[in-house]
C-alpha positions as CSV (number, residue, x, y, z in Angstrom):
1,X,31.5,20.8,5.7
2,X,27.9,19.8,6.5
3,X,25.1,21.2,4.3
4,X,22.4,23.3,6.3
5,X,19.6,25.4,5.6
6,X,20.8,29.6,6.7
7,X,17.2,30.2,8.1
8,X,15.4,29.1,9.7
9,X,18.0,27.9,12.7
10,X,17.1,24.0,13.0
11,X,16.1,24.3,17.2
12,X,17.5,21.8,19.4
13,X,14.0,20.5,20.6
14,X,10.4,20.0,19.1
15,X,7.0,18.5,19.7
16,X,7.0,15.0,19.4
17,X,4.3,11.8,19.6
18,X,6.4,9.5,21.8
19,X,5.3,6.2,22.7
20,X,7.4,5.2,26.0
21,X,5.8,1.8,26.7
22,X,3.5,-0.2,24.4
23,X,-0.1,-0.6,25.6
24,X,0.0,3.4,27.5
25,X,-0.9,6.1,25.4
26,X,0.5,8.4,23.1
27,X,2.7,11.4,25.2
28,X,2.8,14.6,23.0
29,X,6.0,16.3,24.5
30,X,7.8,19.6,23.6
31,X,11.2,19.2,24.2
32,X,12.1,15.7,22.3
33,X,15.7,16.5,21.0
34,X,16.5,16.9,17.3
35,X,19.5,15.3,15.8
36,X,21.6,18.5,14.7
37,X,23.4,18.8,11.6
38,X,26.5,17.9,12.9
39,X,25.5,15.1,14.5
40,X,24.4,13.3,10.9
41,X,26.5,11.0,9.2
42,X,27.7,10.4,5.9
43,X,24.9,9.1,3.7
44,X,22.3,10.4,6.3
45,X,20.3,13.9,6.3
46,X,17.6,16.1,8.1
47,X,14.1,16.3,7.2
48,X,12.0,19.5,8.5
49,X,8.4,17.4,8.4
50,X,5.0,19.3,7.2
51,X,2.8,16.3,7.5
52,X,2.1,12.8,8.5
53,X,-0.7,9.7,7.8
54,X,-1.5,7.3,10.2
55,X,-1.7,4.0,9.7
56,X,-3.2,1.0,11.2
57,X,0.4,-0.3,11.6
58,X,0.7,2.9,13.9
59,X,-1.7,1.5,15.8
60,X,-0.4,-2.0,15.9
61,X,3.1,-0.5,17.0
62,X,1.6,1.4,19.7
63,X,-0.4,-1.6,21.3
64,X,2.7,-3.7,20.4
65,X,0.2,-6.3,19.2
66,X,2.5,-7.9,16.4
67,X,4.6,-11.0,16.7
68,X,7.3,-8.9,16.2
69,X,7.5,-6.3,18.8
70,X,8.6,-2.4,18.5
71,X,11.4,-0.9,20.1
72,X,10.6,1.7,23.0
73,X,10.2,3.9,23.4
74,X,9.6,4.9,20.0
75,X,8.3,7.8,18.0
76,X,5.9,6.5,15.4
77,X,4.9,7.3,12.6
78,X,6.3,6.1,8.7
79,X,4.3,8.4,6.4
80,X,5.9,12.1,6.3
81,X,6.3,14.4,3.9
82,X,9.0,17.3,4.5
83,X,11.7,19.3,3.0
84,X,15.6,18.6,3.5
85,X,17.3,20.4,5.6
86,X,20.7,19.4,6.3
87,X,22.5,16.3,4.9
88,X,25.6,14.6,6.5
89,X,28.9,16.1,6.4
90,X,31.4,13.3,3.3
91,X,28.1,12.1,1.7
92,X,29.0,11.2,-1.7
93,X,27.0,11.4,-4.5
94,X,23.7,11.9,-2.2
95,X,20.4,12.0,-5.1
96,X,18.8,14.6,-3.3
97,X,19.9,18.1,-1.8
98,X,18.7,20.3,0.6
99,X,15.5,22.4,0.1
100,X,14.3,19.3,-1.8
101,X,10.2,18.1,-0.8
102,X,11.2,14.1,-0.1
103,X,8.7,11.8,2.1
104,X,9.8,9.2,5.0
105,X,8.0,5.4,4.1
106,X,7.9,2.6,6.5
107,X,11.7,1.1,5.2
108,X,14.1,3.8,6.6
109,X,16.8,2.3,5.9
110,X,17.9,-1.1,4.2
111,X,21.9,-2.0,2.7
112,X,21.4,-1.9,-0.4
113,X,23.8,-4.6,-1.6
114,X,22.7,-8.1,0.3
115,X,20.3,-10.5,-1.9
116,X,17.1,-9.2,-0.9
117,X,18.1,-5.7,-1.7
118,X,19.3,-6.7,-5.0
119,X,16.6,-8.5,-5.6
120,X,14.1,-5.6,-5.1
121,X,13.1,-6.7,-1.4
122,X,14.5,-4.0,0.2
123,X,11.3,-4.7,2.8
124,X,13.4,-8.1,3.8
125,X,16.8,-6.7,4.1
126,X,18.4,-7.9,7.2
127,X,19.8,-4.6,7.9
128,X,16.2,-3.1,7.5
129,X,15.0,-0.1,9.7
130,X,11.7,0.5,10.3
131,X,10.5,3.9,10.3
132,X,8.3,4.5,13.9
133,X,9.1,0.8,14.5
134,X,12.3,0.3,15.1
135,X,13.4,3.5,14.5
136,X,11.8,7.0,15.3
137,X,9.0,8.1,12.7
138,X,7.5,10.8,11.7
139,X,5.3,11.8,14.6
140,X,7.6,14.7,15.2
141,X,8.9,17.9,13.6
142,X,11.5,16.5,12.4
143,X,13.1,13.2,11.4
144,X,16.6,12.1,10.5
145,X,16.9,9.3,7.3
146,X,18.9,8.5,4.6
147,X,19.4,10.4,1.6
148,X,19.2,6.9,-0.5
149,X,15.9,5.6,0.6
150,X,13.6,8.9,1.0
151,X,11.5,9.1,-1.7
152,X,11.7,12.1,-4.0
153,X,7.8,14.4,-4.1
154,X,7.1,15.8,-7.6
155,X,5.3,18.4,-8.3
156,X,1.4,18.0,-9.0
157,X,0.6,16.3,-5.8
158,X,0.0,18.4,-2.4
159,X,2.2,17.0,0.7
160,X,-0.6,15.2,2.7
161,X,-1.9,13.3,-0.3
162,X,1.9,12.3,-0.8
163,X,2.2,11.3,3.1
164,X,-0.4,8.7,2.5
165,X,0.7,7.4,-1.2
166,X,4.0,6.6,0.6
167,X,2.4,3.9,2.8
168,X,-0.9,2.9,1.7
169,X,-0.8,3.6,-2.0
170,X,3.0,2.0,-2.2
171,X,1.6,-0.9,-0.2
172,X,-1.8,-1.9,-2.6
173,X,0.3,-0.7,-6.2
174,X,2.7,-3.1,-5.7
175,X,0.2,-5.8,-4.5
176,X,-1.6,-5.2,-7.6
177,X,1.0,-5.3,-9.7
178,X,1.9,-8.8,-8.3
179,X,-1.2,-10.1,-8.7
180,X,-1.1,-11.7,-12.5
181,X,-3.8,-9.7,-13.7
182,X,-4.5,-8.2,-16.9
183,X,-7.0,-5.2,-17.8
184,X,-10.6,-6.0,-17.7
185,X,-10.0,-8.6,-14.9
186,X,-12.1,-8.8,-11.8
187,X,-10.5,-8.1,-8.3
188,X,-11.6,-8.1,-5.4
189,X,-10.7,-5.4,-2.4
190,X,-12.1,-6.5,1.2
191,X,-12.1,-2.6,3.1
192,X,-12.0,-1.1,0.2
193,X,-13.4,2.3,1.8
194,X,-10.4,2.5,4.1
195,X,-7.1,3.8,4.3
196,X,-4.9,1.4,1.9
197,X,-8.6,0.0,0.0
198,X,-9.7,3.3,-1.3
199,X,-6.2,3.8,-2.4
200,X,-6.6,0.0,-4.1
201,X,-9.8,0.7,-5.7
202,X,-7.9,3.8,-7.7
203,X,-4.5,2.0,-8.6
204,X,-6.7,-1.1,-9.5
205,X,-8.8,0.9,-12.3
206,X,-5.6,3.0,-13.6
207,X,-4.6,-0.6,-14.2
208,X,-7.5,-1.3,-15.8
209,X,-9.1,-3.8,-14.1
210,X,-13.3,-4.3,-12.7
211,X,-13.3,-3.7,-9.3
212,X,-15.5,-5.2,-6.4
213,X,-15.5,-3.0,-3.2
214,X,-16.4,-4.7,-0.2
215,X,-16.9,-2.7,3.0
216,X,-19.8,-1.8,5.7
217,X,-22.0,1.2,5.8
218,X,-23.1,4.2,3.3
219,X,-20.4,6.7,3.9
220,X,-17.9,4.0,2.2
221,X,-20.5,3.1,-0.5
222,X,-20.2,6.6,-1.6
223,X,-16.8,6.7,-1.4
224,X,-16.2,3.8,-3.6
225,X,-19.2,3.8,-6.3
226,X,-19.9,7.4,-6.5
227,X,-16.2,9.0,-5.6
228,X,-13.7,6.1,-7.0
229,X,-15.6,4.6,-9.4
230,X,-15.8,0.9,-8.0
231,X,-17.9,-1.2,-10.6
232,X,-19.9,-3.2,-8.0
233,X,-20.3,-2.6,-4.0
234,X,-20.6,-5.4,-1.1
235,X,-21.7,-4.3,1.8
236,X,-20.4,-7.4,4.9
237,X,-23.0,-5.8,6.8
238,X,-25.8,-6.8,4.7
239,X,-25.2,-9.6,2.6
240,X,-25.4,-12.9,3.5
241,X,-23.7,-14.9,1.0
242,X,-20.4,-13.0,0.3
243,X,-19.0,-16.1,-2.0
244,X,-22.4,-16.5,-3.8
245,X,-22.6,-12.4,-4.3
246,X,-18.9,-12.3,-5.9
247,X,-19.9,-15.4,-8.5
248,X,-23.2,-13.3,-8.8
249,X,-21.2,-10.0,-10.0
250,X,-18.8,-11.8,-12.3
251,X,-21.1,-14.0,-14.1
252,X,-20.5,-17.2,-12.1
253,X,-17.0,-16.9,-12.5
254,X,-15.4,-16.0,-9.6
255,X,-13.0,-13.5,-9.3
256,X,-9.2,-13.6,-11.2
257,X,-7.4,-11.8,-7.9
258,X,-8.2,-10.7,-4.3
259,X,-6.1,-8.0,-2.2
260,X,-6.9,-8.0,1.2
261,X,-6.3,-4.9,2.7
262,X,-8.0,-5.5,5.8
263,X,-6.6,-5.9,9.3
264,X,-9.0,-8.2,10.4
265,X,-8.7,-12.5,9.4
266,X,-12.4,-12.5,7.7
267,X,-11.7,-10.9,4.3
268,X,-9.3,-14.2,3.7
269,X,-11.4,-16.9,4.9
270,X,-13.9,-16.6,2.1
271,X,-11.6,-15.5,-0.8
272,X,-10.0,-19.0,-2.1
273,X,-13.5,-19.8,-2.2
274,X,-14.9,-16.4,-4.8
275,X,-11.7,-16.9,-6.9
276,X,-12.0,-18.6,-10.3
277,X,-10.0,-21.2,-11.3
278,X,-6.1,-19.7,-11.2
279,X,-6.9,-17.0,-9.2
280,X,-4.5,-15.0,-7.2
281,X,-5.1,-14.2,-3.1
282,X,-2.8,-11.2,-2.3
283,X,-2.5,-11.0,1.3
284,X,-1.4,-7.5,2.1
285,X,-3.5,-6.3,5.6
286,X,-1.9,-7.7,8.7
287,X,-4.2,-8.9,11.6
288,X,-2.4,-9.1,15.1
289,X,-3.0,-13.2,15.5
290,X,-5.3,-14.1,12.9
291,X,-4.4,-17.2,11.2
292,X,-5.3,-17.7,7.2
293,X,-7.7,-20.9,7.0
294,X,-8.1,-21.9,3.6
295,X,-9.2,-25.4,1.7
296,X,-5.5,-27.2,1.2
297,X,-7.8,-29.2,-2.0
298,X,-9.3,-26.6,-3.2
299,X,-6.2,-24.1,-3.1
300,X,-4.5,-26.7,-4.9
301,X,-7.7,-28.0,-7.2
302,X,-8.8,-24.7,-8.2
303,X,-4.8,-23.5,-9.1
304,X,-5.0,-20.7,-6.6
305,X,-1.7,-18.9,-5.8
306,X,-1.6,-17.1,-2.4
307,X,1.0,-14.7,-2.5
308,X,2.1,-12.2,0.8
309,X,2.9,-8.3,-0.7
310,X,4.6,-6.5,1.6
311,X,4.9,-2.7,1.8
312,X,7.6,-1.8,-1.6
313,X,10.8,-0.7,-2.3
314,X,12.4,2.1,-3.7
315,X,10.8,2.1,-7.4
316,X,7.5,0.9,-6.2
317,X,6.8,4.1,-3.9
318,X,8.5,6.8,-7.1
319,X,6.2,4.7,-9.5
320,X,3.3,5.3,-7.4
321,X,3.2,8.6,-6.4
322,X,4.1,9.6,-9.9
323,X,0.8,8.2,-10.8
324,X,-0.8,10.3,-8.0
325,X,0.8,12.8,-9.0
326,X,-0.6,12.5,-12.4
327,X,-3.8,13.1,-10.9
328,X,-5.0,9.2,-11.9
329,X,-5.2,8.6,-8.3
330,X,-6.4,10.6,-5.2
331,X,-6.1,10.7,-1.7
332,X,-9.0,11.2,0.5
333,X,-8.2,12.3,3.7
334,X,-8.9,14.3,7.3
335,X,-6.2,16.9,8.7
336,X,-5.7,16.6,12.0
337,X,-3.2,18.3,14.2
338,X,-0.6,16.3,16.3
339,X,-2.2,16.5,19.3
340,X,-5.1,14.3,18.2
341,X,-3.3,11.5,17.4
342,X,-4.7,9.2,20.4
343,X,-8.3,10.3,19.4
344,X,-7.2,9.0,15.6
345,X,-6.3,5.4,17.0
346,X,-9.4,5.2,18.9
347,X,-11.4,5.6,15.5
348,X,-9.0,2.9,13.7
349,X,-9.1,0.6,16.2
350,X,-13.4,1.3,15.7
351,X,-13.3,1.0,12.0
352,X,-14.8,4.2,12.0
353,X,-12.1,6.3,9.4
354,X,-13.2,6.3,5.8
355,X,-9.9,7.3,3.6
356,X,-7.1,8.5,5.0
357,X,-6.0,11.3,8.3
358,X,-3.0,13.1,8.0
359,X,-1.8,15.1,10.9
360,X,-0.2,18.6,10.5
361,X,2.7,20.2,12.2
């Protein structure tokens, strides 16, 4: 029979953040059905959400900006943390049970068994779902996924600084791991005082590695110098001469890596041109339309590998919120309630969020 929770009685509506066409805003609504217990099937389950981030691909989903557009109407949202509470009546073998703390990422759902799943791109499956996407997210009270993909919570590590490791921390750790680097190596991190860069700046220094935060205005250079321990600070607001400040900072040199968290083109243009010889670009932030301009000679002259990193798969997001668990990394971050969620995209679409906001239910 299906597995449910005795108490409390999972209700057949909630509040939800529903986007019905792209370009309107957000609708909060109070009677958004909830998929019953019942209803589940094998392999999937039930999560009772306590929190969400937001993300910038929130926003993107909700303007429908991207090449690739979302389906609506949609609930977004791809960064909750929750508890099970029911899992699907003949799942075998499930990993997790109910009254377990799992979180929701941005795959929801990928095969499992085609060549990009085996090969640890469970991101590229063709099967993929997309949590607040292409599927409903975690802008509600609760979310049905699949007991396979959600990502187990450990202890040491509150719910809304998971919500945001799921996304954002996933998304720079594996970028950085990907980037050929070894300790004591310079990187670069273009936004490093937002969401996914502050998060960047941490992972980069567990790994070891001499960081160079570049971001505008003093509330991020405290954030990264005084609160993350970034070794030098850029401020694009200021300087001039970003290439000739980078060489500056690492002797003349150049930079061994780049990860470009930013949604905006700019933080790429100028990166093939800081990296030293066999440097690595990791393109990670994802501008609307922006196309990547960079010297075809001097790509090639220089040995410079770009590389895209995209999100991270199963053992990516357990590897790095055991680290934040570990308390080696920390999430900085606003609470917000639900209802505030259109207010939170007007800021990211201004630039105006240092860290992370994670809404409560």
């Amino acid at each position: 029979m299906c597995i449910v929770l005795g108490t409390p009685i999972i209700p057949k509506v909630q509040k939800a953040a529903v986007i019905a066409k792209t370009g309107e805003k957000v609708q909060i609504k109070d009677d958004h059905p909830v998929k019953q217990p019942d209803q589940l099937k094998p392999g999937e389950c039930l999560v009772r959400l306590h929190c969400t981030g937001v993300c910038h691909t929130d926003l993107h989903a909700a303007l429908g900006d991207w090449p690739i557009p979302p389906s609506v109407p949609l609930v977004g949202g791809h960064e909750g943390v929750g508890e099970v509470v029911a899992i699907g009546k003949n799942t075998m073998g499930s990993p997790v049970k109910v009254g377990d703390r799992v979180g929701i990422k941005w795959v929801a759902y990928s095969c499992l068994n085609c060549e990009q799943c085996r090969k640890g791109l469970e991101q590229n499956c063709a099967d993929v779902k997309l949590s607040g996407y292409t599927t409903d997210g975690t802008f509600q009270q609760y979310v049905q996924s699949w007991v396979n993909i959600v990502t187990p919570i450990p202890e040491g590590i509150s719910s809304e600084a998971a919500a945001s490791v799921l996304c954002a921390g996933v998304t720079v750790y594996r970028a950085l791991k990907r980037a050929g680097t070894v300790p004591n190596d310079w990187v670069v991190l273009p936004g490093a005082g937002g969401g996914l860069g502050h998060l960047a700046v941490q992972y980069a220094k567990f790994m070891g590695l001499r960081v160079i935060a570049i971001d505008g205005g003093e509330e991020k250079r405290r954030l990264c110098m005084d609160m993350l321990g970034a070794d030098a600070w850029i401020d694009f607001t200021e300087t001039k001469d970003i290439v000739s400040e980078v060489k500056r900072i690492t002797g003349g040199r150049g930079a061994n890596a780049a990860v470009i968290t930013a949604a905006s083109s700019g933080g790429y243009t100028q990166a093939v041109d800081y990296l030293r010889e066999g440097g690595t670009l990791m393109a990670v932030g994802l501008p609307a339309k922006a196309q990547l301009n960079a010297s075809i000679f001097f790509t090639v002259f220089k040995n410079i590998c770009i590389r895209g990193s995209y999100v991270g798969n199963r053992q990516d997001a357990i590897e790095a919120v055991n680290i934040a668990a570990s308390g080696r990394v920390k999430v900085h971050y606003t609470s917000k309630p639900l209802k505030e969620l259109e207010r939170v995209y007007e800021d990211l679409g201004k630039g105006k969020i240092a860290g992370r906001v994670v809404l409560t239910m």
